[in-house]
N, C-alpha and C positions, 0 to 999 in steps of 0.2 A: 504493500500500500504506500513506502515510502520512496519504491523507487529503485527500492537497494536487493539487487539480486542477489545477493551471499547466500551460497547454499549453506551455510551454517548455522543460517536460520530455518531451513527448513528442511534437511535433512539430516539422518543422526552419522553420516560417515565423517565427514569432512572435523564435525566437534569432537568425536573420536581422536580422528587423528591429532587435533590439537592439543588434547589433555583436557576437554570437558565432559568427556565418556556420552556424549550427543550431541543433537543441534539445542540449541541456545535461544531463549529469547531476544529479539533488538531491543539494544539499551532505549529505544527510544520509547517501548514499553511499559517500563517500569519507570521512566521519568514522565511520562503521560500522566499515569496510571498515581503518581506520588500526588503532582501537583493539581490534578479532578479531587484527588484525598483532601488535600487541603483547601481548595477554592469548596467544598463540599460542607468540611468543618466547620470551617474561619470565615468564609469568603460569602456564606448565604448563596452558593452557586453561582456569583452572579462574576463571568471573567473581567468586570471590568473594578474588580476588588483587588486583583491581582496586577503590581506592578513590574518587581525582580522575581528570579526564582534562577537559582544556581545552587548544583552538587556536583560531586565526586564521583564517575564510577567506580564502584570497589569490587566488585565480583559478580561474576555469569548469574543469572535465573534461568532456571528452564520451565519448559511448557510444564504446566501443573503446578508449578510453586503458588504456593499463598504470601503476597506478601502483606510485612504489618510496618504501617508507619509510626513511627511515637513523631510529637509537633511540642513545641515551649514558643509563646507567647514572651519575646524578653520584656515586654513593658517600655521598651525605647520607639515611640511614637512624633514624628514631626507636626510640625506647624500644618501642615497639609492633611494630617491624619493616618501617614502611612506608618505602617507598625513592623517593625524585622521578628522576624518566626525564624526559630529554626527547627531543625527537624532529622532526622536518619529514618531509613529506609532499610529494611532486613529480611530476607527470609525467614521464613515463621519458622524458629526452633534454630536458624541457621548463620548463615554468613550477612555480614552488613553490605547490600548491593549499591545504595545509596547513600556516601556520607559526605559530611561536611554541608551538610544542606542549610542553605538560606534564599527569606523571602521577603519582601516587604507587601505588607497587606493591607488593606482596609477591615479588620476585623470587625463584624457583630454581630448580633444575637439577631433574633426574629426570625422571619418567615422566609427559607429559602427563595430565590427568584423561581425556581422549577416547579 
């Protein structure tokens, strides 16, 4: 969907051969998939809450993984209202796929936009 032919992604020889014992989900997955977690949480759904958003890749997902995000609110909010969050991303029971994660947001409560 993004373009990107690697058969790494979609089949399980080639991630074999590299030392991920399969094919691999694209990072662009689980960065998708983080910051929908948090424009969900924080964000009232609505993307126009969400300003920055930058991490780390740290390690492969594969097809079937769960992941769980944890998110901290630092309380450093500007004049304009945006708020820095940060966050890690991990395989449920596993490796941290996502670290070093930051965002600035527009945090608050009520009625998602969705």
């Amino acid at each position: 969907l993004n373009g990107d032919y690697n058969p790494l992604h979609a089949t399980p020889e080639p991630g074999r051969a590299m030392g991920f014992g399969g094919a691999i989900m694209h990072g662009l997955f689980s960065w998708n998939s983080t910051c929908h977690g948090l424009l969900h949480e924080l964000g009232n759904s609505d993307p126009a809450n969400i300003k920055e958003f930058q991490a780390r890749f740290a390690s492969p997902v594969k097809p079937g993984d769960k992941l769980v995000t944890q998110m901290w609110r630092t309380g450093e909010v500007d004049a304009e209202g945006w708020e820095e969050v940060r966050f890690v991303t991990s395989v449920e029971g596993g490796k941290v796929c996502l670290s070093n994660g930051r965002a600035l947001m527009k945090c608050g409560g009520g009625k998602s936009k969705l």
